[in-house]
C-alpha positions as CSV (number, residue, x, y, z in Angstrom):
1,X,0.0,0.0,0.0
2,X,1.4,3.1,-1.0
3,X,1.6,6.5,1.1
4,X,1.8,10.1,0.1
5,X,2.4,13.2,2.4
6,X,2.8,16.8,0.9
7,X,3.3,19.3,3.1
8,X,4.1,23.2,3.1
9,X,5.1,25.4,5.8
10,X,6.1,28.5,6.3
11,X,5.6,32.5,6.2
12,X,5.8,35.6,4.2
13,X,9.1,36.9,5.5
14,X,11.0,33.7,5.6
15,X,9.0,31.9,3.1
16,X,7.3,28.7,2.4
17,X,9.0,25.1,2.2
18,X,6.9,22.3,0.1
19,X,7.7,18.8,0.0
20,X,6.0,15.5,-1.2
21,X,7.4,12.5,0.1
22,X,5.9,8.8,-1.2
23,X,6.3,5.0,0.6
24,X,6.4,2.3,-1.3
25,X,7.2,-0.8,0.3
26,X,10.4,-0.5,2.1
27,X,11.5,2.6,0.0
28,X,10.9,6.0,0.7
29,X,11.8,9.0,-2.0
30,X,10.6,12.7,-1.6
31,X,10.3,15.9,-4.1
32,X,11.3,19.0,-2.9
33,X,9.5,21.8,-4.0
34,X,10.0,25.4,-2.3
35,X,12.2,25.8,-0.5
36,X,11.4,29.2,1.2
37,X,13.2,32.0,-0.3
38,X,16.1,30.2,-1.8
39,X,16.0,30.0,-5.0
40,X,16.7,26.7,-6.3
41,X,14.8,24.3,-8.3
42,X,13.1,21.4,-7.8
43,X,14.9,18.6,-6.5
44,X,14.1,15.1,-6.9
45,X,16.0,12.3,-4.3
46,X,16.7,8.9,-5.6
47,X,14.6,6.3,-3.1
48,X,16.4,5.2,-0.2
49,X,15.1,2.3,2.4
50,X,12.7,3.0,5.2
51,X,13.5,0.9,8.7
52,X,10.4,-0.5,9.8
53,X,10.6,1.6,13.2
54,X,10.3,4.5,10.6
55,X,7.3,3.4,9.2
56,X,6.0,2.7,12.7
57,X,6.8,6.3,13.8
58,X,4.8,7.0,11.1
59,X,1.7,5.0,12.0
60,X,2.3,6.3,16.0
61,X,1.7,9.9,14.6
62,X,-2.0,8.6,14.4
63,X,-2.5,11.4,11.2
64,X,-6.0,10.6,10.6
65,X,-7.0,11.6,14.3
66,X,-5.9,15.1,13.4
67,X,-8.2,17.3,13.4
68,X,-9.1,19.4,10.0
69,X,-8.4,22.6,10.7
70,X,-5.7,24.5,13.4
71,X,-5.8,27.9,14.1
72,X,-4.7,30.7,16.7
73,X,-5.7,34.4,17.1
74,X,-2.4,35.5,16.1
75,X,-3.1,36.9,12.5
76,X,0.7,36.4,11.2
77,X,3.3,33.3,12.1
78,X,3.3,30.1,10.6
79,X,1.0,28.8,8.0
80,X,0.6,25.1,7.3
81,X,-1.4,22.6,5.2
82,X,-0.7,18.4,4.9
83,X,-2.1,16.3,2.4
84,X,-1.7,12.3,4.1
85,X,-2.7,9.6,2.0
86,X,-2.7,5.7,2.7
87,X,-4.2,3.4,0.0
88,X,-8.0,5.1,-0.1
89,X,-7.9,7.3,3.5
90,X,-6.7,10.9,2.8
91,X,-6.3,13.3,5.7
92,X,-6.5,17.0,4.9
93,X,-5.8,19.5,7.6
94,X,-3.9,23.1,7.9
95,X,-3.4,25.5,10.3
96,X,-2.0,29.1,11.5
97,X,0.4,29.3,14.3
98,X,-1.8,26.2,15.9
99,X,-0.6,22.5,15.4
100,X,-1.7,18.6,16.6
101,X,-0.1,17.3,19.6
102,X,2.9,15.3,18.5
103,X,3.6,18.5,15.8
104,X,7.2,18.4,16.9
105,X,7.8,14.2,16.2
106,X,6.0,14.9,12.9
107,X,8.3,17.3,11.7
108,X,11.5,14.8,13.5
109,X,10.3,12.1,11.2
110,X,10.1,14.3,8.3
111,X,13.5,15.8,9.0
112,X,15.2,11.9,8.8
113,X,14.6,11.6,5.6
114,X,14.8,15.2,4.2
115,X,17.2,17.1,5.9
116,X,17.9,20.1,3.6
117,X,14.7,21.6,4.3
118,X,15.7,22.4,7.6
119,X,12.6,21.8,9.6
120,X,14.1,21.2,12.5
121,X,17.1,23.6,14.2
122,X,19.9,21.3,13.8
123,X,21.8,22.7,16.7
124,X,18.8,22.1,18.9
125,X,19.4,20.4,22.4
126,X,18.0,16.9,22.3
127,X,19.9,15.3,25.4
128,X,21.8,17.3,28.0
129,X,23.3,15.8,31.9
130,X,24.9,18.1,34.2
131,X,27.5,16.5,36.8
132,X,27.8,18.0,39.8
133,X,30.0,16.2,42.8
134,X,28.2,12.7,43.7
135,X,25.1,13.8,41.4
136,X,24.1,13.6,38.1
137,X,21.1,15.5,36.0
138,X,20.0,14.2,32.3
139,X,17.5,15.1,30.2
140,X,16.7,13.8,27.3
141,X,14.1,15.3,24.8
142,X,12.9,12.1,22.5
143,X,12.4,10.5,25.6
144,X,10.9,12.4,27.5
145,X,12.2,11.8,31.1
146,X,14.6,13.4,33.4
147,X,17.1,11.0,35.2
148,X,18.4,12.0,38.6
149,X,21.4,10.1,39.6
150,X,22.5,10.3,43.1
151,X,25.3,8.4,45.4
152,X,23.2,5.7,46.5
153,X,19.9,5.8,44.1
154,X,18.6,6.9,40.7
155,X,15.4,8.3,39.7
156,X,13.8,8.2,36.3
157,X,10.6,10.7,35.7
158,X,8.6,11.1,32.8
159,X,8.2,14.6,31.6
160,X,5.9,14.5,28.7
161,X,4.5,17.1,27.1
162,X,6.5,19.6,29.6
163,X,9.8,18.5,28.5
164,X,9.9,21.2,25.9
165,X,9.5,23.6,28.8
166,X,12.6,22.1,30.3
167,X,14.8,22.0,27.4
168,X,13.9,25.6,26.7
169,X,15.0,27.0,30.4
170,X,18.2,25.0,29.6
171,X,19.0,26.4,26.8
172,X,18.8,29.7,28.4
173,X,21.1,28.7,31.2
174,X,23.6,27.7,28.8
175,X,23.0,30.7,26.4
176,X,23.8,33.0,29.7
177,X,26.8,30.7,31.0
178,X,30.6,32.1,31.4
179,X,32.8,29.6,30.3
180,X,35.9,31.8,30.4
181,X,38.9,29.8,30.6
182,X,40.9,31.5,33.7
183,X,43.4,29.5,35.6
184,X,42.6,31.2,39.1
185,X,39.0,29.3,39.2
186,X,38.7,26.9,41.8
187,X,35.2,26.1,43.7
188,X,32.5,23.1,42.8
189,X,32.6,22.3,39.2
190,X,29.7,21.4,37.0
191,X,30.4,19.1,34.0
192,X,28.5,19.2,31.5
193,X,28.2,16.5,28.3
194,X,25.4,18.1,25.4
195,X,24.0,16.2,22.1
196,X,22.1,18.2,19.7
197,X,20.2,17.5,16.8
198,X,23.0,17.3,14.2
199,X,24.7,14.7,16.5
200,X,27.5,16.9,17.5
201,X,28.4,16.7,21.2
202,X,29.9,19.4,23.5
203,X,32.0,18.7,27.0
204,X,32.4,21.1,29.4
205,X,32.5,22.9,32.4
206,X,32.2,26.3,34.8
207,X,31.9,27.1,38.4
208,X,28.7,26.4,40.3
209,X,28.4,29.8,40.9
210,X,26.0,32.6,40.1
211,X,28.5,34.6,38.0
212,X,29.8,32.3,36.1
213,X,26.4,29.7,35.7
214,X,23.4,32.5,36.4
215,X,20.3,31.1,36.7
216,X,21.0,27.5,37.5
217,X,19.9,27.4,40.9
218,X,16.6,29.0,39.4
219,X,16.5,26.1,36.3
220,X,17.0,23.8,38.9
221,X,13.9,25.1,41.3
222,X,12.0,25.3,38.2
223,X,12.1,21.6,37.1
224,X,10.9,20.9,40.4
225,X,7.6,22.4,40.2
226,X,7.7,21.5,36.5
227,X,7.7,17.6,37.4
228,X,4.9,17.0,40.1
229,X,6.1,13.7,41.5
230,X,10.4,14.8,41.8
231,X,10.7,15.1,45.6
232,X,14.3,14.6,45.5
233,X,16.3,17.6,45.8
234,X,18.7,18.2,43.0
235,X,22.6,19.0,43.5
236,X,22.2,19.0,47.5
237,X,24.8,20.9,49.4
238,X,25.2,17.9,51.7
239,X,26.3,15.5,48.7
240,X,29.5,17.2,49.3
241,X,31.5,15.1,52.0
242,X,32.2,17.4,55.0
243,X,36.0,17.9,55.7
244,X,37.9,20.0,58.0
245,X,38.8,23.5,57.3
246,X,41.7,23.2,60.4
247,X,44.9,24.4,58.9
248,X,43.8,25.2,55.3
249,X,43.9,28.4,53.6
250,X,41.0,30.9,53.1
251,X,41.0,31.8,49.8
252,X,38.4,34.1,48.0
253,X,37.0,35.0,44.0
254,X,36.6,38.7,44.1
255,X,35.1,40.7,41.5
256,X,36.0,44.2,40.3
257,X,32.8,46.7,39.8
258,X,32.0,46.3,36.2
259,X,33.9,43.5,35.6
260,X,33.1,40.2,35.4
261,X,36.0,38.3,35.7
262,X,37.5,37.0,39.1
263,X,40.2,37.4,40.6
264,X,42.2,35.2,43.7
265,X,42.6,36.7,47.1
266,X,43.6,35.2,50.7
267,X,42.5,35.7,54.2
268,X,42.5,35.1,57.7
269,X,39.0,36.2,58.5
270,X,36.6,33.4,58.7
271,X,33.5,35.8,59.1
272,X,33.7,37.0,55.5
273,X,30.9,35.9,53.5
274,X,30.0,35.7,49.4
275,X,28.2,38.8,48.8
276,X,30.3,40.9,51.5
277,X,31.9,44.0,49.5
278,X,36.1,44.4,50.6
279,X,39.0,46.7,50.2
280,X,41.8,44.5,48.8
281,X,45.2,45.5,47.5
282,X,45.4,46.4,43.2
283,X,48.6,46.6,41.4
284,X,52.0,47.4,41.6
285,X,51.7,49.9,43.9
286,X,49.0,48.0,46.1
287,X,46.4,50.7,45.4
288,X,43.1,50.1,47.8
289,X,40.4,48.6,45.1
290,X,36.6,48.0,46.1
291,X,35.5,44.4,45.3
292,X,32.7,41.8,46.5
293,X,33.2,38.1,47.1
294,X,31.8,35.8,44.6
295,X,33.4,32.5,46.1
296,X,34.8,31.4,49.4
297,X,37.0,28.0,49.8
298,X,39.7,26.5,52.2
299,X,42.6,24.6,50.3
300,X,45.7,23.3,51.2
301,X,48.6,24.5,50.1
302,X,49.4,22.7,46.9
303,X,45.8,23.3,45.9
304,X,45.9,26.7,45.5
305,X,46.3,28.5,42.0
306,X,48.8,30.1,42.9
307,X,52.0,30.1,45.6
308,X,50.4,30.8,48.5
309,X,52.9,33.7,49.4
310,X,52.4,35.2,45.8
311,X,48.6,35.8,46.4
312,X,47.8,38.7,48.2
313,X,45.4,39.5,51.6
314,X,42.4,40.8,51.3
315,X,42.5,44.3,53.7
316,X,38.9,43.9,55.5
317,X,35.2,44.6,55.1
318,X,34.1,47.7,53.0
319,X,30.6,49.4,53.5
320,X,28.3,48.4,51.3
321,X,26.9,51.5,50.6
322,X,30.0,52.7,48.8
323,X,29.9,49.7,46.6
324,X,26.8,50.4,45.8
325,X,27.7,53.7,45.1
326,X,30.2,53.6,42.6
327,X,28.0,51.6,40.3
């Protein structure tokens, strides 16, 4: 039994893609024919093999329980229509800035076997984990779920429809992240390991910290009331094993107003806090510098960035009020 989709999408500004795809058998070829604003002709692809799980991906889109007609009150966006035919059933629906359920697996499926058209953003996020100490976060969008790994248990939820939601405050966090490479970082790391749509992967990391990861703390609060039954608290302070701070050096990130890079300095006061504004020696000529603490760890010795006698004490608290001030 053969099977026919044609399908356009698109808008006036960027405008409309059209392709016709046919199944025959085991083989699948398509005919491009717009493809938005590029001007190019029509192509036609030789027929390549269809899996069988591609043909039941097909089937699981359930086309013919779509309803006839999609639309929005927003008067411009995108425009669609979809001829599906399957032996003597035809399906005939469109719609304006409105779409079926499973709208974003239709367009996957299509976007397997006719990649040109771009339907999909290729660098889209599709399966991100974040590894912080003992714990790790992943999420993967085709899915569905969210896996929380801990030390001594794991924890697999099912995010459904809402894992959109969670890959798009993701992609924000790592849209806003600092990933500056600077030597003088120390502090809890978070790893991350990133697949997008186009198959590349990404590796890396920053500092669990608000100035150089904003928003994570936030991302992470959010999936929380995002998925009802996740009770377990993500990236707990107390997955960190406690050790003792006796003998260990006090060393502090400070930050420069309007600056956003870091900077190593040592003390003896164990009251100083993150947050706390400081006077701290700048320079050459040791010239008393405003900063605030962004980071606060005890090290030994060999741990430190630098040689402990080449990093330089922090003077003592500032007011805050002239911080604030000289913004």
């Amino acid at each position: 039994m053969a099977q026919q989709i044609k399908f356009t999408v698109g808008n006036t500004t960027s405008g409309y893609k059209s392709v016709e795809l046919t199944i025959l058998g085991n083989r699948i070829a398509y005919k491009i024919l717009r493809n938005g604003l590029l001007e190019v002709a029509q192509k036609n692809s030789s027929s390549v093999e269809i899996s069988r799980s591609q043909l039941e991906e097909l089937d699981a889109l359930d086309i013919f329980s779509w309803e006839e007609n999609y639309t929005s009150d927003l008067r411009s966006g995108v425009h669609w229509s979809l001829t599906f035919t399957a032996g003597k059933k035809i399906y005939r629906g469109r719609g304006a800035n409105a779409y079926p359920e499973n709208w974003r697996r239709f367009l996957d499926w299509l976007d397997m076997f006719v990649p040109e058209l771009r339907l999909v953003n290729r660098r889209r996020l599709e399966r991100v984990s974040f590894s912080y100490d003992d714990e790790k976060l992943i999420l993967d969008r085709n899915d569905k779920t969210l896996t929380l790994d801990k030390k001594n248990s794991s924890h697999i939820y099912d995010a459904g429809t809402r894992i959109k939601k969670i890959f798009d405050l993701c992609q924000k966090i790592l849209d806003n992240a600092d990933f500056a490479d600077d030597e003088s970082n120390f502090g809890s790391q978070v790893n991350f390991e990133i697949i997008r749509h186009d198959g590349s992967t990404e590796n890396f990391e920053t500092i669990y910290d608000e100035n150089f990861l904003p928003g994570l703390a936030n991302f992470l609060e959010e999936i929380q009331t995002v998925i009802d039954d996740l009770t377990a608290k993500i990236f707990s302070p107390e997955t960190a094993d406690a050790v003792s701070n006796q003998g260990k050096y006090i060393l502090c990130k400070v930050q420069f107003p309007g600056s956003y890079k870091l900077y190593t300095y040592q003390t003896d006061d164990e009251t100083l806090a993150v947050g706390d504004a400081v006077d701290v020696p700048v320079g050459r000529y040791n010239e008393v510098t405003q900063a605030r603490i962004a980071d606060i760890g005890y090290f030994e010795a060999y741990e430190a960035p630098f040689p402990i006698d080449k990093i330089k004490k922090i003077i003592g608290k500032h007011v805050v009020a002239d911080w604030e001030n000289s913004h």
